[in-house]
N, C-alpha and C positions, 0 to 999 in steps of 0.2 A: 504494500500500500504506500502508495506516495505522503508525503509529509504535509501536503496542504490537505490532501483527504483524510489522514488520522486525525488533525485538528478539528475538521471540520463535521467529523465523527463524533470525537471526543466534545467537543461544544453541543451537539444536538444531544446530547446523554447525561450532560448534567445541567441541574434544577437547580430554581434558585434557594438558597439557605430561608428557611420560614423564623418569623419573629419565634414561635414558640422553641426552636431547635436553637437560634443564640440566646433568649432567655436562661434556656435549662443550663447550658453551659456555662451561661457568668454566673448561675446559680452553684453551681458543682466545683465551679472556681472559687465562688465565696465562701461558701461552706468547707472546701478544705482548708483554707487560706485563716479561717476564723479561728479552726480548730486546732493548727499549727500556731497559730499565736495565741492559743490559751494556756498550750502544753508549755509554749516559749514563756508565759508570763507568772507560770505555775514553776515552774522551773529556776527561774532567773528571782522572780520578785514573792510570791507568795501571796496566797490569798490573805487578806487583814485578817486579824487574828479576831476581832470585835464583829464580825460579817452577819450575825445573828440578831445580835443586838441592835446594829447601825441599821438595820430591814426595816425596824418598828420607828425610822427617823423620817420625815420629810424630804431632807437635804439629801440622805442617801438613795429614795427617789429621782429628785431631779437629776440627778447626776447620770444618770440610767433611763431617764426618760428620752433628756438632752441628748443624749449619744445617740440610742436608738432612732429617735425621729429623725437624727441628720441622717443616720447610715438609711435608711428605708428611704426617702427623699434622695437622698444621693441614688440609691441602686434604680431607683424612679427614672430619674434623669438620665443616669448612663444610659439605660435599657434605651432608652428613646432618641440619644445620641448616635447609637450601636448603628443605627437604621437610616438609608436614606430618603431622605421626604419625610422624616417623622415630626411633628414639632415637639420643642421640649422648653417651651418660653413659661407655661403654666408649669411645671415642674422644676426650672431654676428657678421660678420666685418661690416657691412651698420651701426648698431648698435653706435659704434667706429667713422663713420663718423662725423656725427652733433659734436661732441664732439671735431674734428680735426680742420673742419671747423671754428669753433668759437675759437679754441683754436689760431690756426694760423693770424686770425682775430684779435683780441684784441693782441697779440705779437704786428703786425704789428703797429695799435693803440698806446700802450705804447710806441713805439719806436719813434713814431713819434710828443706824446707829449713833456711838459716840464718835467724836473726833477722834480722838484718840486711838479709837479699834477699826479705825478704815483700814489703817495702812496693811495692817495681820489681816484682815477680812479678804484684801485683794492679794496679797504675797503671799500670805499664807507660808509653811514651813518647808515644803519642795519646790515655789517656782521655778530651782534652778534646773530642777530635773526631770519634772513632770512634761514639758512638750518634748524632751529628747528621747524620754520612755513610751511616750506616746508613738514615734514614729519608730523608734524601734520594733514597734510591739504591730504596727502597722503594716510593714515589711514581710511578714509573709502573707495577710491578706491582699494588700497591692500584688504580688507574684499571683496569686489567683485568680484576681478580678481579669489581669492582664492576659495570665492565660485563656480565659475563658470569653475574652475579646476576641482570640483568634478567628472564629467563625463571622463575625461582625465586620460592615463598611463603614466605617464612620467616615465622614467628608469632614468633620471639624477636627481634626487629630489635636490639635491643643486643645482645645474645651473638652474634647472628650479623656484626654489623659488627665488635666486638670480634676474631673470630674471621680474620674478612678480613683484619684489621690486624694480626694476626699473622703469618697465611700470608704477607703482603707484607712485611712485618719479617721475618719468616727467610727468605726468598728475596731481600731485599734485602743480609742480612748473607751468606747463600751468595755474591753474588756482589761481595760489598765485599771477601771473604775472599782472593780474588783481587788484592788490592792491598795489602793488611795484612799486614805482618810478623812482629808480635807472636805471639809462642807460647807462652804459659803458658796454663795452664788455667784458672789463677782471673781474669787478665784476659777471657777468652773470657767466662767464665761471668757474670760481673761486666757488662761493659760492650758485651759483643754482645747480651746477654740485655735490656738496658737501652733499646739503641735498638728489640730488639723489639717488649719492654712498652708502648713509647711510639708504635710504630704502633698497636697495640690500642687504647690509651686513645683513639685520635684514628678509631678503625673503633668503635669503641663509641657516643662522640660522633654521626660521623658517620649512624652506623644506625640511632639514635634516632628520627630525622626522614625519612633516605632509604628506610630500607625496612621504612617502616610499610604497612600495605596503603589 
């Protein structure tokens, strides 16, 4: 068989990849990706030893709601980035939500404590280390969101890395939140929010080049 006709063979015989078959994949990417950084955050950091107790707290809701709502938003958006022709203009503003929420939230908070307890309130006792543990801990669900990209065309390859470097940044801080004490709102917003922006920046980077077509 000639070489223009095996292509032109091989072109009539494959279909196009269905949203539900790249779906399942960034799902099967996420979910390994979540679970290698739990073992990684089990391993390395340890779950707080007060994990029982801290459940019956408010604060250690938010912290686990906050995360959650970005990483679901996030996986939202990518999904619809994956895709050409899809829009995803209502799903980067939901995206933006959690983020307002909380942000508005701890304002409130700060304004209503003492002067004096602002400053602990926002620095709290790990700023130094909580956005580096964040992306560490990030780092193996980013390798899975991106594998599970493979089947996916994205036309925006920066917003769409951007977007992976998210979802892996709040699913990394979901599960760092499991180790983390800290419970104020304006540290959350502060400095969880910080190790997320800093997967993005580093999914944005990355997508530049990775998943150009």
């Amino acid at each position: 068989m000639k070489t223009d006709a095996l292509i032109e063979s091989l072109t009539e015989r494959a279909g196009p990849v269905t949203a539900a078959t790249m779906t399942r994949a960034m799902l099967l990417g996420l979910g390994g990706g979540v679970l290698a950084s739990f073992v990684l955050m089990q391993l390395w950091l340890g779950i707080r030893p007060d994990l029982m107790p801290a459940m019956h707290t408010g604060s250690y809701w938010m912290k686990f709601f906050y995360t959650l709502m970005f990483a679901v938003a996030g996986f939202w958006t990518l999904e619809r980035l994956s895709r050409p022709g899809a829009s995803s203009r209502l799903q980067m503003v939901l995206e933006a939500l959690p983020f307002a929420l909380l942000a508005a939230w701890a304002s409130m908070k700060m304004m209503m404590a003492p002067v004096d307890a602002r400053m602990t309130m926002l620095m709290g006792s790990s700023h130094q280390v909580c956005p580096w543990r964040i992306v560490v801990l990030a780092f193996p669900v980013f390798a899975g969101v991106f594998w599970g990209l493979r089947k996916a065309a994205p036309t925006r390859p920066v917003l769409t890395g951007a977007m992976a470097g998210l979802l892996a940044g709040a699913a990394g801080a979901f599960i760092y939140a499991l180790h983390c004490d800290e419970s104020a709102a304006a540290f959350v917003a502060m400095w969880y929010t910080l190790g997320i922006a800093m997967m993005g920046l580093f999914g944005a980077v990355l997508g530049r080049f990775a998943l150009r077509w």
